[in-house]
Backbone bond lengths (Angstrom), bond angles and torsions (degrees), N, CA, C in turn:
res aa  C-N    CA-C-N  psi(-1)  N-CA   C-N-CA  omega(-1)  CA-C   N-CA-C  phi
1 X - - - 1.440 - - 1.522 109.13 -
2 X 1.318 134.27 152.31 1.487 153.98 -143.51 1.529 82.78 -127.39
3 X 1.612 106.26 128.87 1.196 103.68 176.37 1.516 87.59 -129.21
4 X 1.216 119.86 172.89 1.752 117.38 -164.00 1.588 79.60 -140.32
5 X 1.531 121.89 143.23 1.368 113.69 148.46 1.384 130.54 -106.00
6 X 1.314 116.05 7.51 1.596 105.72 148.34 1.004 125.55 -100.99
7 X 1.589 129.14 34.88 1.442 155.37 166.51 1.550 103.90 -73.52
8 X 1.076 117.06 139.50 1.705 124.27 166.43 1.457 119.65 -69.26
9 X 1.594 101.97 -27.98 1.569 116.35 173.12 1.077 128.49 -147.02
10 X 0.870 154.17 -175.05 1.824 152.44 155.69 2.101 118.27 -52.68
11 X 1.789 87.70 -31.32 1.246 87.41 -148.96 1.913 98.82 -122.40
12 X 1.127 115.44 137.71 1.351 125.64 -172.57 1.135 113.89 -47.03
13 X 2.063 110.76 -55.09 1.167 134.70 165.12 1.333 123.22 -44.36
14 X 0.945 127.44 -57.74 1.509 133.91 159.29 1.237 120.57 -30.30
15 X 1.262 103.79 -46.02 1.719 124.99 -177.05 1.649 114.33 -56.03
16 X 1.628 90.30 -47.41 1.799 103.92 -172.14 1.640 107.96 -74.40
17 X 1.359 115.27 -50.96 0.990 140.56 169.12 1.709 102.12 -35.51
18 X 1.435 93.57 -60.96 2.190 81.40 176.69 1.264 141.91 -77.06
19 X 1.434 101.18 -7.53 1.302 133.91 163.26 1.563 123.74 -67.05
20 X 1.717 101.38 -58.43 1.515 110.72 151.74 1.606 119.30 -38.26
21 X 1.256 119.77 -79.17 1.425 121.61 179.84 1.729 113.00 -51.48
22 X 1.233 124.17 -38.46 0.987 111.07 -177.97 1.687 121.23 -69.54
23 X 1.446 106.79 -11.36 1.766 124.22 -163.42 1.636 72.32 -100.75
24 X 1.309 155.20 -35.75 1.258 120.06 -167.63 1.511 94.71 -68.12
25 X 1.393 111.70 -72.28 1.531 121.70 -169.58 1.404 110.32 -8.77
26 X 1.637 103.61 -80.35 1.227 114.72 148.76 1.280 126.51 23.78
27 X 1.252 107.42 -82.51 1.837 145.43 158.61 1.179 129.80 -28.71
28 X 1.409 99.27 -51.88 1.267 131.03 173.70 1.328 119.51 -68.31
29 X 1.247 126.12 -66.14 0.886 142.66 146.49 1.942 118.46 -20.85
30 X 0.762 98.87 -68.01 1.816 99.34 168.04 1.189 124.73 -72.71
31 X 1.041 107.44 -7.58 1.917 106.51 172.30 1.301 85.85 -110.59
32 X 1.562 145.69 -23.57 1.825 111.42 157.80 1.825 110.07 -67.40
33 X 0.790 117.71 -70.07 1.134 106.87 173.09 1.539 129.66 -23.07
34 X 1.229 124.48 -57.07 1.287 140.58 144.95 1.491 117.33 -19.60
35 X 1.169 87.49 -42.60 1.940 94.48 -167.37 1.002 93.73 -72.34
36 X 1.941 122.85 -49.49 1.625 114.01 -145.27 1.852 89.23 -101.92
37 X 0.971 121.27 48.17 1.788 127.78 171.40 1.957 77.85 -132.76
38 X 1.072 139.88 -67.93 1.700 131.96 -153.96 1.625 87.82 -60.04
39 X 1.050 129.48 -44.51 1.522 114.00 -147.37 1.909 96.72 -101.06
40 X 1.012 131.41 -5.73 1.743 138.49 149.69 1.174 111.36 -109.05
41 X 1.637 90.77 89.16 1.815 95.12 169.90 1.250 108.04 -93.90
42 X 1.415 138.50 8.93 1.335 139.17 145.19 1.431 150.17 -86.72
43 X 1.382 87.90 23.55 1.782 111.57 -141.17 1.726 105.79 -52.82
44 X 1.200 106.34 150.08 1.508 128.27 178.38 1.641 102.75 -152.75
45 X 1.951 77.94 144.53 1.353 94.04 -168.01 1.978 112.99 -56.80
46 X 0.950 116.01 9.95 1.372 113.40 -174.86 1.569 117.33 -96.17
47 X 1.916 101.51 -17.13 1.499 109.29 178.31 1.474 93.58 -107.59
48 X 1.283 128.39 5.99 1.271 124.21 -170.53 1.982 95.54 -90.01
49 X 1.516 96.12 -64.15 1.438 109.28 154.02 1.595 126.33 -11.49
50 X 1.554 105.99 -76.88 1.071 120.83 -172.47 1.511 111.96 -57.02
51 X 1.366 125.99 -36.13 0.977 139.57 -148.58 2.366 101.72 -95.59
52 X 1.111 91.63 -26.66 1.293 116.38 167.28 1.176 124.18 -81.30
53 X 1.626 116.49 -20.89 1.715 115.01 -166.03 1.816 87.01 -112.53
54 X 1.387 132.26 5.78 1.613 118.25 159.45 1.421 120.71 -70.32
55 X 0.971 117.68 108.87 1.806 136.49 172.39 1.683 103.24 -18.57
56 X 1.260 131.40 -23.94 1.158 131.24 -138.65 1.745 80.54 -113.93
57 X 1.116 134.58 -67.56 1.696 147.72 142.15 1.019 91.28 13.11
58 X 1.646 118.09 -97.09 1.266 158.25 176.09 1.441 101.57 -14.29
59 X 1.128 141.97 -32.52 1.300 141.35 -141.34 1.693 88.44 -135.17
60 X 1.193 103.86 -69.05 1.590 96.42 -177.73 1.021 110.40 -52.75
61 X 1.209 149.34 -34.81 1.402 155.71 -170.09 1.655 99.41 -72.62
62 X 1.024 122.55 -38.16 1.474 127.52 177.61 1.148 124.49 -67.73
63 X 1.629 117.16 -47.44 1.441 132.17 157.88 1.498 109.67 -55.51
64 X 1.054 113.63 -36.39 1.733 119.44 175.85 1.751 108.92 -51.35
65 X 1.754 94.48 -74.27 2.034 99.76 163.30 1.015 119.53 -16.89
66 X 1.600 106.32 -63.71 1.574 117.41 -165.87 1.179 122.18 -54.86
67 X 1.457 126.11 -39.32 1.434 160.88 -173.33 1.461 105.74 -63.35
68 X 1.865 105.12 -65.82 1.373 104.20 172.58 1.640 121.35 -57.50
69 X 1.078 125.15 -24.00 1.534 129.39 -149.62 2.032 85.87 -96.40
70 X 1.550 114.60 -44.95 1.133 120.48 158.76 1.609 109.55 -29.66
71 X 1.504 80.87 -91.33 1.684 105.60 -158.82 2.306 98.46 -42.09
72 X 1.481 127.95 -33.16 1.336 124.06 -162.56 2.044 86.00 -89.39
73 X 1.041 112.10 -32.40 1.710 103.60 178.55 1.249 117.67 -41.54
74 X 1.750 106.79 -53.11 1.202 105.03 -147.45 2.053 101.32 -83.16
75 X 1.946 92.59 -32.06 1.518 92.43 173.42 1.796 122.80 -54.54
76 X 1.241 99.70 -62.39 1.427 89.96 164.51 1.054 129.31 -74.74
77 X 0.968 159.71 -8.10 2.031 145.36 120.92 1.179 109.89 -9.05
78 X 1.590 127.67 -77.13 1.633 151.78 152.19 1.432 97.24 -6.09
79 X 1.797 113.85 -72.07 1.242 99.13 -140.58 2.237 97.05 -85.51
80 X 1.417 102.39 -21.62 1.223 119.67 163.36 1.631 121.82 -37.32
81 X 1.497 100.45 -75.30 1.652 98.87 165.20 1.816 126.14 -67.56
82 X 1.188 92.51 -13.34 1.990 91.23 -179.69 1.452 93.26 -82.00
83 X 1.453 139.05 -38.10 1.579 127.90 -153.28 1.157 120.92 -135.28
84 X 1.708 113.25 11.00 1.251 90.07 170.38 1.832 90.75 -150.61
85 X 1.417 97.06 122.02 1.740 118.11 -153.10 1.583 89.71 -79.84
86 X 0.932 129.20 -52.44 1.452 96.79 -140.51 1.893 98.31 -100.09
87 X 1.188 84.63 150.12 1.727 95.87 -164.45 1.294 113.50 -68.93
88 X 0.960 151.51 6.48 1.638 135.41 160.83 1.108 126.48 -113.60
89 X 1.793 107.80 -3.10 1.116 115.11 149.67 1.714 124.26 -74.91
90 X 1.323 115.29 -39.85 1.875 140.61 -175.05 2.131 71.19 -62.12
91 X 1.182 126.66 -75.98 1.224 114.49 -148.10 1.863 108.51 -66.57
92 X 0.773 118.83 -26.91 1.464 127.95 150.94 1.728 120.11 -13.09
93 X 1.790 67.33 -99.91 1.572 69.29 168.88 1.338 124.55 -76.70
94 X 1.146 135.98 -13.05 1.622 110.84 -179.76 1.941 111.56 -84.37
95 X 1.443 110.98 -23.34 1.794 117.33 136.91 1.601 93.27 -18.25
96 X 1.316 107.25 -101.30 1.474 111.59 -162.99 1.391 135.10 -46.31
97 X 1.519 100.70 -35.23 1.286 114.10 148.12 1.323 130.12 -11.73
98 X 1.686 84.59 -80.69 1.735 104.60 172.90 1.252 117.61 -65.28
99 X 1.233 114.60 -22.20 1.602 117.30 176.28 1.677 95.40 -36.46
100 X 1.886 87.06 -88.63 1.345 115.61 174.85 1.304 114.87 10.50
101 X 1.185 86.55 -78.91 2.092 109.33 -161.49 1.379 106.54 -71.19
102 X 1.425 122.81 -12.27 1.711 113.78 -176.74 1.684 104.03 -84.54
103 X 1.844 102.20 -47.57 1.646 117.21 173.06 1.389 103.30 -43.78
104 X 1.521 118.68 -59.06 1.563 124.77 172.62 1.856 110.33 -48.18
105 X 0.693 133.65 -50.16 1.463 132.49 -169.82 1.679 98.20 -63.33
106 X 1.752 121.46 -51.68 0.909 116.79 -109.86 1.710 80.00 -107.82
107 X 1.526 101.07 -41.58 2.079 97.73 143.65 1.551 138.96 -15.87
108 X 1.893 83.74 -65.30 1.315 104.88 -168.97 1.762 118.30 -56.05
109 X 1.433 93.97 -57.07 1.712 105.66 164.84 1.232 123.50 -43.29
110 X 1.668 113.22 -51.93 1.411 111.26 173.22 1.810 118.38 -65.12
111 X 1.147 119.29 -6.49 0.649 122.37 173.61 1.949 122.65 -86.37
112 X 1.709 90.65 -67.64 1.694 90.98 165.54 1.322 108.78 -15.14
113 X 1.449 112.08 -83.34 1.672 137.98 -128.12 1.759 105.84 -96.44
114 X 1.436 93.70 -13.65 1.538 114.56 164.40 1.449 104.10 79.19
115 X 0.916 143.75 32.26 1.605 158.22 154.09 1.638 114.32 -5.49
């Protein structure tokens, strides 16, 4: 078996599979959100606030990050090894890639938890 190491896993399946779950979350995630924009049709930043500083938010919102930073790995890896052949360029960018997504994570947290 061909193992790749800028692969997320060993296995292709795995790959789709985390992508899948992570696009529900995803999902999930926007139809709560969704919900709490239909039911404050007056919204101010103070219920916006409030609604942001519940532990439970806080956390889902984190699993959410995680998901995206998931779910954009595995696409660009994919689209990385399908289109662009020659290897020190593919390692290049997916370097930066990862850049990307760590600055992105590392935002994101400071942001949640208010850092």
């Amino acid at each position: 078996m061909l193992i790749y190491v800028t692969s997320l896993s060993a296995s292709g399946l795995r790959d789709w599979l985390t992508q899948r779950i992570t696009a529900v979350l995803l999902t999930v995630y926007t139809f709560t959100l969704l919900g709490f924009l239909l039911t404050h049709h007056h919204l101010i930043y103070h219920d916006w606030s409030l609604f942001f500083s519940q532990t439970w938010v806080k956390i889902f919102t984190l699993f959410v990050l995680f998901s995206v930073l998931f779910h954009a790995w595995i696409g660009m890896w994919i689209i990385s090894t399908d289109y662009i052949k020659k290897s020190c360029i593919r390692l290049a960018f997916q370097l930066f890639i990862i850049f990307a997504l760590l600055a992105s994570l590392t935002a994101g947290i400071m942001i949640i938890w208010g850092f």
